[in-house]
C-alpha positions as CSV (number, residue, x, y, z in Angstrom):
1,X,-13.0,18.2,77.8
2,X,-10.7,15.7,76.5
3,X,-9.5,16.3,72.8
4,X,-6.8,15.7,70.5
5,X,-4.2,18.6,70.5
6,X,-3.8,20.9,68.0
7,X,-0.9,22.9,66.9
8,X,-1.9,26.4,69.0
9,X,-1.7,24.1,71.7
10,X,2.1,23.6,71.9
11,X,3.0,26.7,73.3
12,X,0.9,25.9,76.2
13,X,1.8,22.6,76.6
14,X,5.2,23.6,76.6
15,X,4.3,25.8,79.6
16,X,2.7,22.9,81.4
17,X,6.0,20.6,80.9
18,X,8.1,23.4,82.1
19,X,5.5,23.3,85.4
20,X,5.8,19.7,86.1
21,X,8.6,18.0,84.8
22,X,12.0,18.3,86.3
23,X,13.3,18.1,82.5
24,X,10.8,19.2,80.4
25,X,10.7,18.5,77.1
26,X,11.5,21.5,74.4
27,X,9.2,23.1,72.2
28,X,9.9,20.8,68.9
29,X,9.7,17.7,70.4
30,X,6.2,19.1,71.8
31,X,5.2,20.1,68.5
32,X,6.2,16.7,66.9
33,X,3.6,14.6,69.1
34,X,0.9,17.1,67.6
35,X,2.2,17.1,64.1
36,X,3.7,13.9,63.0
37,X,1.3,10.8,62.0
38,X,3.4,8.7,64.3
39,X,2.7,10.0,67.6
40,X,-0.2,11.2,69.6
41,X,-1.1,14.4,71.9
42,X,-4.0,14.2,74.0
43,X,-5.1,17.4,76.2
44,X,-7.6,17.8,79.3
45,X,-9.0,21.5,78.4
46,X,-11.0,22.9,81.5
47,X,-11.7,26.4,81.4
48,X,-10.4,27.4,78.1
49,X,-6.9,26.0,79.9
50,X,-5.2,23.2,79.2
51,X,-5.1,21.3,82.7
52,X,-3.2,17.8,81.9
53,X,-2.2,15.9,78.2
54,X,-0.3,13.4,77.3
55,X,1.8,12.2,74.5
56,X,3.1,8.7,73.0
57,X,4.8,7.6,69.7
58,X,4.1,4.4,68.0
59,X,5.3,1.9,65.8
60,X,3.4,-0.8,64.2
61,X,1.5,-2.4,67.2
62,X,3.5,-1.3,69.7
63,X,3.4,2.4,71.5
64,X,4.9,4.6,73.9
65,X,3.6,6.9,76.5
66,X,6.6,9.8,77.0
67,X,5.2,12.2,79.3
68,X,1.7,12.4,81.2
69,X,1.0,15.5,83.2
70,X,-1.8,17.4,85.1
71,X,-1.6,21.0,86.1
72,X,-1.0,20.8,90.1
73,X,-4.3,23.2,89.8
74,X,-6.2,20.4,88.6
75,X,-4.9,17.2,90.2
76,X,-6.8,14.6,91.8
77,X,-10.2,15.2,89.7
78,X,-9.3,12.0,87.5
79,X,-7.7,13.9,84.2
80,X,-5.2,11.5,84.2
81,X,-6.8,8.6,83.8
82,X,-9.1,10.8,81.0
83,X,-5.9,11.4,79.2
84,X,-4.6,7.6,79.4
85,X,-8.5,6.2,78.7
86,X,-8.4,8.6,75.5
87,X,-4.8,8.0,74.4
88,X,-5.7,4.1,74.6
89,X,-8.6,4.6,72.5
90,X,-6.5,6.4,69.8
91,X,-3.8,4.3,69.9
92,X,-5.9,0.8,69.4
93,X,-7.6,2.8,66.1
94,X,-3.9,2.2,64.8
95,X,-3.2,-1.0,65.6
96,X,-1.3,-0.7,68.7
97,X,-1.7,-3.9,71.2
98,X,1.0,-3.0,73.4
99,X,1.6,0.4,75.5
100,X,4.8,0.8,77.2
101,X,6.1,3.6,79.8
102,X,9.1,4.2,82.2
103,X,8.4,5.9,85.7
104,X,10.9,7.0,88.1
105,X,10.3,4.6,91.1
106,X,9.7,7.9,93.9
107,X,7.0,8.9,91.7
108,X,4.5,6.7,94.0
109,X,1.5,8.5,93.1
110,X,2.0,8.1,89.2
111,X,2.8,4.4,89.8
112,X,-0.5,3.6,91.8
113,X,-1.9,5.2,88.8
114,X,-0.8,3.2,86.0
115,X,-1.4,-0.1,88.0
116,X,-5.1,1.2,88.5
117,X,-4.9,1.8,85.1
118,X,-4.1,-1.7,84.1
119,X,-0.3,-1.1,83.5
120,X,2.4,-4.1,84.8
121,X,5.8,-3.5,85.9
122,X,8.0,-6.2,83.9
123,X,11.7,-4.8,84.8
124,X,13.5,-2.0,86.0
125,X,16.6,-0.1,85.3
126,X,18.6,0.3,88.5
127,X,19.9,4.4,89.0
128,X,18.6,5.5,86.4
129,X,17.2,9.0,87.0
130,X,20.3,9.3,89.7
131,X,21.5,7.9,92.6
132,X,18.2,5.5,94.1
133,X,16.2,6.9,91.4
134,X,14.9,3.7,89.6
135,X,13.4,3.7,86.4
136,X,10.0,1.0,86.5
137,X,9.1,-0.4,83.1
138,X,5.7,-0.8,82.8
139,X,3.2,-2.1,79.9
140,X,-0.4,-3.1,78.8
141,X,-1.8,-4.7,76.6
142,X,-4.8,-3.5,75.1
143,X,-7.2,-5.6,72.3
């Protein structure tokens, strides 16, 4: 099930950031995305688990996907492009026309999924996660 996230969420999601990302985000920023009007938290529940979410801020039309990520339990069975289909759904209720994101460029299978997803690379910032660790700007527009 795909669903908004809710405040008993965080503590889990915090869990599934810690599992995933190499710097995970901390426990207040987590809690921000599913407090403050601003920004958006989107969670794939399977099994009374949460298995993937996702979370991007906004500003007028314009928004910004911070982190996507699926449990490795539950990868490859299409929750991430759930999460993004969902998130773009909210986000065009508020007015956003624009969605932007940053990838590190070794991350080949999250970039084949953005492109699937409709997202195009318009610059990149050279060493940015480290030594030949790219950063790849993508965006989409959505109407």
């Amino acid at each position: 099930m795909i669903r908004t996230a809710r405040e008993e969420d965080v503590d889990n999601i915090v869990e599934l950031e810690a599992e995933c990302m190499p710097h995970p985000w901390v426990t207040d920023d987590i809690r921000s995305l599913v407090t403050d009007d601003k920004k958006y938290a989107i969670v794939a529940e399977e099994d009374g688990l949460i298995a993937g979410y996702v979370g991007a801020s906004f500003v007028l039309d314009e928004a910004e996907i911070g982190n996507i990520c699926v449990s490795s339990s539950y990868r490859r069975r299409g929750f991430a492009s759930a999460l993004l289909t969902e998130l773009e759904k909210e986000l065009k209720s508020s007015g956003v026309t624009v969605i932007f994101l940053e990838v590190e460029s070794t991350n080949t299978g999250a970039i084949a999924l953005y492109e699937r997803e409709g997202f195009v690379m318009y610059n990149e910032r050279k060493d940015y996660y480290g030594q030949g660790k790219d950063a790849l700007l993508y965006r989409k527009e959505i109407s």
